[in-house]
C-alpha positions in Angstrom: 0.0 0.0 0.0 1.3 3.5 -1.0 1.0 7.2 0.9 1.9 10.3 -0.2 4.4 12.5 1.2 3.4 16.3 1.3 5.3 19.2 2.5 2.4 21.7 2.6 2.7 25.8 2.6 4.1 26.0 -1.1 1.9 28.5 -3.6 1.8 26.9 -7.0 1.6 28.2 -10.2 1.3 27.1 -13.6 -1.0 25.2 -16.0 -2.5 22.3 -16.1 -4.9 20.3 -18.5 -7.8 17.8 -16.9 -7.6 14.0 -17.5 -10.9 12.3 -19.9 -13.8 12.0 -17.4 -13.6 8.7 -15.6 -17.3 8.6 -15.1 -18.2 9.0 -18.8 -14.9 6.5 -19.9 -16.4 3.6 -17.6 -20.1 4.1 -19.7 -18.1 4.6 -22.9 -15.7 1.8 -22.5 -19.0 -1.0 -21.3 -20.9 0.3 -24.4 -18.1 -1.2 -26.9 -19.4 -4.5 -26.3 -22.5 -3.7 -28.3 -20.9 -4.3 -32.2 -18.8 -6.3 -33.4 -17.5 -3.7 -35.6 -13.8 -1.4 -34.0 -14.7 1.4 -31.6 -12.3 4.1 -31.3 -12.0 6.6 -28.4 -9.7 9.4 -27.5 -9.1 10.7 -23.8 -9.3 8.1 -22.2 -7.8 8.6 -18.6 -4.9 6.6 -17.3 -6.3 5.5 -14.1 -6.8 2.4 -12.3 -10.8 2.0 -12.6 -10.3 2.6 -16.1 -7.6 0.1 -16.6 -8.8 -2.5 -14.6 -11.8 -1.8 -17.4 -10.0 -2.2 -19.8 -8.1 -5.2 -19.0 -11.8 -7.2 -17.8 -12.7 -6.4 -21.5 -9.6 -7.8 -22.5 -10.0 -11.0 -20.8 -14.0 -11.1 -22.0 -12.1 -11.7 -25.8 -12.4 -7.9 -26.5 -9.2 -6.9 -28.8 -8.0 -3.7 -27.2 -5.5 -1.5 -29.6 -3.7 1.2 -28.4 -2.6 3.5 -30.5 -1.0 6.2 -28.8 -1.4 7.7 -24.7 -5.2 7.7 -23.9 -6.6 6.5 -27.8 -8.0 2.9 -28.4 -9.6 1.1 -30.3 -12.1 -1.8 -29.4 -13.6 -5.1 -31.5 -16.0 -6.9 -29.2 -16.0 -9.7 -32.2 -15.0 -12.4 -30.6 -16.5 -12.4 -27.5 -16.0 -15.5 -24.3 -19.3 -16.2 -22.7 -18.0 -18.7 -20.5 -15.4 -15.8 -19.0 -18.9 -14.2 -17.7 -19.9 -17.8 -15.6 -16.2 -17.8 -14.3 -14.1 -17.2 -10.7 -12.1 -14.8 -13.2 -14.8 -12.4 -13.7 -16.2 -12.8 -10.5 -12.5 -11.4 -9.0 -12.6 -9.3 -11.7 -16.2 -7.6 -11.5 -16.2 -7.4 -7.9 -13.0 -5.1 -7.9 -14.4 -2.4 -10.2 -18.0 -0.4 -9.5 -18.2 0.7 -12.5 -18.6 -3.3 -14.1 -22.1 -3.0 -13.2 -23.0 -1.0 -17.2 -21.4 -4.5 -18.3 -24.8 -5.9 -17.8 -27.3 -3.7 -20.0 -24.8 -4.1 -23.2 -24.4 -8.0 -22.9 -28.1 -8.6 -22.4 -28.7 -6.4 -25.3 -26.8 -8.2 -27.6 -26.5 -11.7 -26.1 -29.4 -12.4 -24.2 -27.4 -12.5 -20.6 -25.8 -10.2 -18.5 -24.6 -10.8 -14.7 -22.2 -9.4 -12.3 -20.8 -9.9 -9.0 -21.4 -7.3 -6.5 -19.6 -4.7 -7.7 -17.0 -3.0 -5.5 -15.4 0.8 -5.1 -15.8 3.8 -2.8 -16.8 2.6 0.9 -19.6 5.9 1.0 -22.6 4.4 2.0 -24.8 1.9 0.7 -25.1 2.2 -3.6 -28.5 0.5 -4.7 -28.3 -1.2 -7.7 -32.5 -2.1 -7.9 -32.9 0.8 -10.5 -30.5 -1.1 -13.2 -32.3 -4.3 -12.6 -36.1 -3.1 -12.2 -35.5 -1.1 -15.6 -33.8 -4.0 -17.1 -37.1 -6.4 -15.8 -39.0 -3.6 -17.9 -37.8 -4.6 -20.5 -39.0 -8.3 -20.3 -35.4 -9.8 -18.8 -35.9 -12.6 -16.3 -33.9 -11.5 -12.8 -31.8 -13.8 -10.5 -29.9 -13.2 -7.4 -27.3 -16.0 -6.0 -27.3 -14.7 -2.3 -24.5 -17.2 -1.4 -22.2 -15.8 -4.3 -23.4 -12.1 -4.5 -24.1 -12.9 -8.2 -26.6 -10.5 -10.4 -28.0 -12.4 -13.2 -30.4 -11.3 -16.2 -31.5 -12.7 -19.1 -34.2 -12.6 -22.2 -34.9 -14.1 -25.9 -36.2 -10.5 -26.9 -36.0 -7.3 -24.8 -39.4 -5.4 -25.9 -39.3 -1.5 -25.2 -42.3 -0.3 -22.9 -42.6 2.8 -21.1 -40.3 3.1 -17.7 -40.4 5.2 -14.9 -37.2 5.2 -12.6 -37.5 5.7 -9.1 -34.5 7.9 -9.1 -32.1 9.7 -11.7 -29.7 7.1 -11.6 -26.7 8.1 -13.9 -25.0 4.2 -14.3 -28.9 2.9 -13.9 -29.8 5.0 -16.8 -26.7 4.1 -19.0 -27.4 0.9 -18.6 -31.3 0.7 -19.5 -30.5 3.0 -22.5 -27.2 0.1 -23.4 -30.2 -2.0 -23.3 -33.1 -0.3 -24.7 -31.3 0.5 -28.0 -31.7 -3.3 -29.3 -34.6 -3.7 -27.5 -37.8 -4.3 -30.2 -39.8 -1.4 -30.3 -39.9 2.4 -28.3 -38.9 2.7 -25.0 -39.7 5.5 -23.5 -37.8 6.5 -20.3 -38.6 9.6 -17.7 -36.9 10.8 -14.8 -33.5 9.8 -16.5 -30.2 10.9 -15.9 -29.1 13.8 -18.2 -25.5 14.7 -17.3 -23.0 15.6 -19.7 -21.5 12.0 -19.8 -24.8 10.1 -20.4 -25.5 12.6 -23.5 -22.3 11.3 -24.5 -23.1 8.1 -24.4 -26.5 8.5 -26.0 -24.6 10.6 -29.0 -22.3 8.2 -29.2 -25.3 5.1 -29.6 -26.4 7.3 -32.4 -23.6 7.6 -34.5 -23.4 3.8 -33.8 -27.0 3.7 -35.4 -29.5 4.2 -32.4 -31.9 5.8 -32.2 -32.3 8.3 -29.3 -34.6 11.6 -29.1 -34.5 13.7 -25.8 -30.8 14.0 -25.2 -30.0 15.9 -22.6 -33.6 16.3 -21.0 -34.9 13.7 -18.3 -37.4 12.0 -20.8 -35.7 9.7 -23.4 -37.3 8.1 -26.1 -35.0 4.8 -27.8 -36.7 3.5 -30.7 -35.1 -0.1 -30.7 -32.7 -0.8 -33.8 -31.3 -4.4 -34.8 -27.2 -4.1 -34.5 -24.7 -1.3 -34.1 -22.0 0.0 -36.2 -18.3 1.2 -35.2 -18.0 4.4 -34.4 -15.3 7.3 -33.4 -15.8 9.2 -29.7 -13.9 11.5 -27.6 -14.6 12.1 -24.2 -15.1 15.2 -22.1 -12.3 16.5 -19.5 -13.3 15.7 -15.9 -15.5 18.4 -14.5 -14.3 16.6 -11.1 -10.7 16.7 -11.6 -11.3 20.3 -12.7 -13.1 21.8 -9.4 -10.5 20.0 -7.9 -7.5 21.6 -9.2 -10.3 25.3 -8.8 -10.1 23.6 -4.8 -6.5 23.5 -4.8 -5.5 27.1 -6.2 -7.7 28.6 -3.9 -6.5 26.9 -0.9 -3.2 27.3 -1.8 -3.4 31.0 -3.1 -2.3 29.7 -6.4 -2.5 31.5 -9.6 -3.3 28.6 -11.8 -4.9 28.0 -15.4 -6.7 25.2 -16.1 -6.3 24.1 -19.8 -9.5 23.1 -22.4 -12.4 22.7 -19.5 -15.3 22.8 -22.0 -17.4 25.4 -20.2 -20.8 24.0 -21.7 -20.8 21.0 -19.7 -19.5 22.3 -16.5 -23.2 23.5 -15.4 -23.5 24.6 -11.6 -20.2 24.4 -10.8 -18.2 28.1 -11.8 -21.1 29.1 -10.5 -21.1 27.3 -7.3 -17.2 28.0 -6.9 -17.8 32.1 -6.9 -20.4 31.7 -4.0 -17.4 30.6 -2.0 -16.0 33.9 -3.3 -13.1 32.3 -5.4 -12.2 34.4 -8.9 -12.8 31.9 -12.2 -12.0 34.0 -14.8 -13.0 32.5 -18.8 -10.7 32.9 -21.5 -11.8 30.7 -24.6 -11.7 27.1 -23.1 -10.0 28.0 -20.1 -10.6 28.8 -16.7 -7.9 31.1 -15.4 -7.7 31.4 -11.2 -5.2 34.5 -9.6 -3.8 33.7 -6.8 -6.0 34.7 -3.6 -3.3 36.7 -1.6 -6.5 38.1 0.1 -8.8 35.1 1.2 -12.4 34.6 -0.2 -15.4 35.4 1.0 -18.6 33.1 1.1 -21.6 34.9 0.1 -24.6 34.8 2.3 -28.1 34.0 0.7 -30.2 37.2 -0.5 -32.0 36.4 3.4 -28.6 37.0 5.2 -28.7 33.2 5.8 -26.0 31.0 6.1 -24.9 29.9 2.8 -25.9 26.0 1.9 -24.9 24.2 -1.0 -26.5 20.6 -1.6 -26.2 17.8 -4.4 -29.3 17.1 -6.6 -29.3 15.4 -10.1 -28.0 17.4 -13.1 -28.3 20.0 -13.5 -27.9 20.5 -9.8 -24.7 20.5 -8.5 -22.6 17.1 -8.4 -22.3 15.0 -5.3 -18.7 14.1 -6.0 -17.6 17.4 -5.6 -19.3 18.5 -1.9 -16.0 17.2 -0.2 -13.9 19.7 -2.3 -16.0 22.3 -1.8 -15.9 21.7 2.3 -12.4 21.3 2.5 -12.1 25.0 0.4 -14.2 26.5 2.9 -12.0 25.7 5.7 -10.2 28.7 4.8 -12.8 31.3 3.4 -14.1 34.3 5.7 -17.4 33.3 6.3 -19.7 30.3 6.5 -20.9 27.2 4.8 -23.2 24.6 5.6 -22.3 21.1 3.1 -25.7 19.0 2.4 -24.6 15.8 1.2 -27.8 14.2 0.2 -26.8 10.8 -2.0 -24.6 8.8 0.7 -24.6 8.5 4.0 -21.1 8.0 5.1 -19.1 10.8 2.4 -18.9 13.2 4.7 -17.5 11.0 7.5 -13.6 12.3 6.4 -14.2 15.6 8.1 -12.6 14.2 11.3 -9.3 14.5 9.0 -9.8 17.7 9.1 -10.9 18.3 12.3 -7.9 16.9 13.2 -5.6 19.7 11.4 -7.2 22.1 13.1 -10.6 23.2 10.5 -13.7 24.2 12.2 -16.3 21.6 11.1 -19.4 21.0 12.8 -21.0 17.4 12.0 -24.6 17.5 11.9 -25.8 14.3 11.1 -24.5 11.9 8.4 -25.5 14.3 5.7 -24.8 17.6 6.9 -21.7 19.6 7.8 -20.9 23.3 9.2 -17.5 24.6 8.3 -17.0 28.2 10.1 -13.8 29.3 7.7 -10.6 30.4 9.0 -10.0 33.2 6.2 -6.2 31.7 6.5 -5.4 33.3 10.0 -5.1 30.0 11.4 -3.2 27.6 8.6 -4.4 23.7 8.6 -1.8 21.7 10.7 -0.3 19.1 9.0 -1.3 15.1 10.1 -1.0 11.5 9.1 -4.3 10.4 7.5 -6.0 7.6 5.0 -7.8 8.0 2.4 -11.2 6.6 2.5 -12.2 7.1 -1.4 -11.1 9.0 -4.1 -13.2 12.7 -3.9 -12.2 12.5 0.6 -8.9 11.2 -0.8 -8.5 14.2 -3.2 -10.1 16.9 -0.3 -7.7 15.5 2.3 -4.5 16.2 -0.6 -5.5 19.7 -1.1 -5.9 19.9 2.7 -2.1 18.8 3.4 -1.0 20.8 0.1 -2.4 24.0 2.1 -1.2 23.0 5.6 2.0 23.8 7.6 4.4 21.4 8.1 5.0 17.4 6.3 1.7 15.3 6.2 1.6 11.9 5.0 -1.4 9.9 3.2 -2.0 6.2 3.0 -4.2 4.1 0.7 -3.4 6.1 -2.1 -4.4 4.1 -4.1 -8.1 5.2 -3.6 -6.7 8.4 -5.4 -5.4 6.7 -8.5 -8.7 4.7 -8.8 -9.7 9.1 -10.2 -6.5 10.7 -10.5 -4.0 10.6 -13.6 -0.4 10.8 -12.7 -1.1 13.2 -10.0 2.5 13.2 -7.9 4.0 14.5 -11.0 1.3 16.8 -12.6 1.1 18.9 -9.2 5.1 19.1 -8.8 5.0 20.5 -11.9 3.4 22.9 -10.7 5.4 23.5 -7.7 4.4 21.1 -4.6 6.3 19.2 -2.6 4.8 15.6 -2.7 6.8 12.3 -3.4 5.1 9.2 -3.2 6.5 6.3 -0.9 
């Protein structure tokens, strides 16, 4: 097991350019299995979730090209069925969360999908009923092994019908529109997912040969089609890795520039960063940050009331970003209560910080007061672990911005979302080595 090694205090500078966006690479990557014909796609992120994704398709008979750093090109021709009955997979699966949007794409085009339960961040309890109650919708027959922890689903035909999803699941929506697409007949599905990465995906289907109206709206309509074609893709920069690094330079009083953001499909979160007060400036692509050599102020509501930002479905603002947005407020002038609404055991890092000296009042398992510092009293640095990859990246900034040498363990959390992150920040002038 790894840990990082930060000496915290410095002020960066510098420029630096987001990885591909590891939530939209998982869908992208699943959704290959669907033709038989190559599927190329450009920015993909060198990460672990993403490589252990890769290699599972690799071992499932996938032939996975390479052609230069992050481009690829996938032929699901020749594909093992018996790997998706074996230990293998089951080791494999069970490693990875994002395995589950396996399932939609090999019931679509094989009549059988299954999975172990899938693995990843330890945040609270992730349902997965939403994939399979969709999935049942569309005529596949369920089963559960309880001994083995083994999803199962299966079906001749899948017939489109109208479906109704009990929550805007992002991955639960991938993977009923995965399926839906060679499903016989119009599906029509409401209170869908629409961020960014799933109107990827579903403009990605159609230039595969869906067909998909409603893009980008929470009612999708997938009139069923026999097979797909190959196709060309590139996906989006991170919009997590890039409020991370907006995080960073304000906690560090960094003048930084952030490279090729795509504005359009960052939604509430410029917006959400210059309640905290922090300076985003927009100069074509980029988002350009001066360094904050006076603090930043929170904004109250119009009411005078203490300032609350929550997660909600798009186009709310995303859940994987409240720990970023907490640990930035440590040092603001002013205060911020964090509503973490999705999982029940994200916000359960803040002892961390309590710990270096940041003025965090839990509330409950979903709510959190931070009273800022405005920098008159630095963060102290501490040994800590990382419990997942957005409290991972929060605690990193944290020690980036602290006084003194603090060290981090189970890193490894942090490369499950993080690109080459040791050497991109000490490019940009921090002191962190891994050991």
């Amino acid at each position: 097991m790894g840990s990082f090694v930060i000496e915290g205090g410095q002020q960066l500078n510098g420029t630096i350019t987001p990885q591909g966006a590891k939530n939209e690479a998982l869908q992208i990557l699943c959704a290959t299995l669907m033709t038989s014909e190559p599927v190329t796609i450009h920015n993909v992120p060198d990460i672990i979730d993403v490589n252990k994704l890769i290699k599972l398709l690799e071992n499932a008979g996938v032939t996975v090209i390479q052609h230069q750093k992050g481009s690829y090109t996938f032929q699901a021709k020749n594909i093992d069925l018996a790997y998706f009955s074996s230990d293998a997979f089951k080791e494999d699966g069970k490693a990875l969360r994002g395995s589950i949007m396996l399932v939609g794409p090999m019931l679509a085009r094989y009549g059988m999908g299954c999975i172990p339960k899938p693995g990843g961040d330890k945040i609270g309890r992730r349902r997965l009923d939403t994939h399979f109650e969709g999935l049942i919708r569309l005529g596949a027959q369920f089963d559960y092994n309880t001994e083995e922890n083994f999803f199962k689903v299966s079906a001749t035909q899948l017939k489109g019908t109208y479906i109704l999803l009990d929550e805007a699941s992002v991955t639960g929506t991938a993977n009923i529109v995965m399926a839906a697409v060679l499903a016989k007949g119009k599906t029509t599905l409401y209170n869908a997912a629409c961020e960014p990465y799933l109107q990827q995906l579903c403009e990605m289907l159609n230039r595969m040969g869906a067909h998909i109206s409603g893009i980008g709206s929470n009612l999708l309509v997938i009139d069923g089609v026999s097979k797909l074609g190959g196709t060309e893709h590139r996906i989006l920069p991170d919009m997590i890795e890039i409020g991370s690094w907006i995080g960073l330079a304000a906690m560090t009083k960094s003048a930084l520039t952030i490279k090729d953001v795509n504005w359009d499909a960052l939604g509430q979160i410029p917006r959400v960063f210059r309640k905290l007060g922090i300076t985003l400036n927009q100069s074509g692509d980029d988002i350009i940050i001066p360094a904050h050599t006076n603090g930043y102020v929170i904004q109250s509501d119009i009411d005078g009331s203490i300032l609350t930002v929550s997660d909600a479905p798009w186009p709310g603002f995303t859940p994987d970003l409240l720990s970023i947005i907490l640990v930035t407020a440590t040092q603001a002038r002013g205060s911020l209560l964090v509503h973490q609404k999705m999982f029940e055991s994200r916000l359960f890092f803040v002892d961390k910080l309590i710990d270096m000296g940041a003025k965090i009042i839990l509330c409950d398992p979903h709510r959190a007061t931070v009273i800022g510092h405005d920098f008159q009293t630095p963060l102290n640095a501490t040994n800590m672990t990382s419990p997942d990859i957005r409290a991972g990246i929060s605690l990193l900034i944290a020690a980036l911005s602290a006084n003194g040498t603090s060290t981090i363990h189970n890193i490894e959390q942090i490369d499950r979302g993080y690109e080459a992150i040791v050497e991109r920040l000490q490019k940009l002038g921090a002191k962190i080595k891994r050991v």
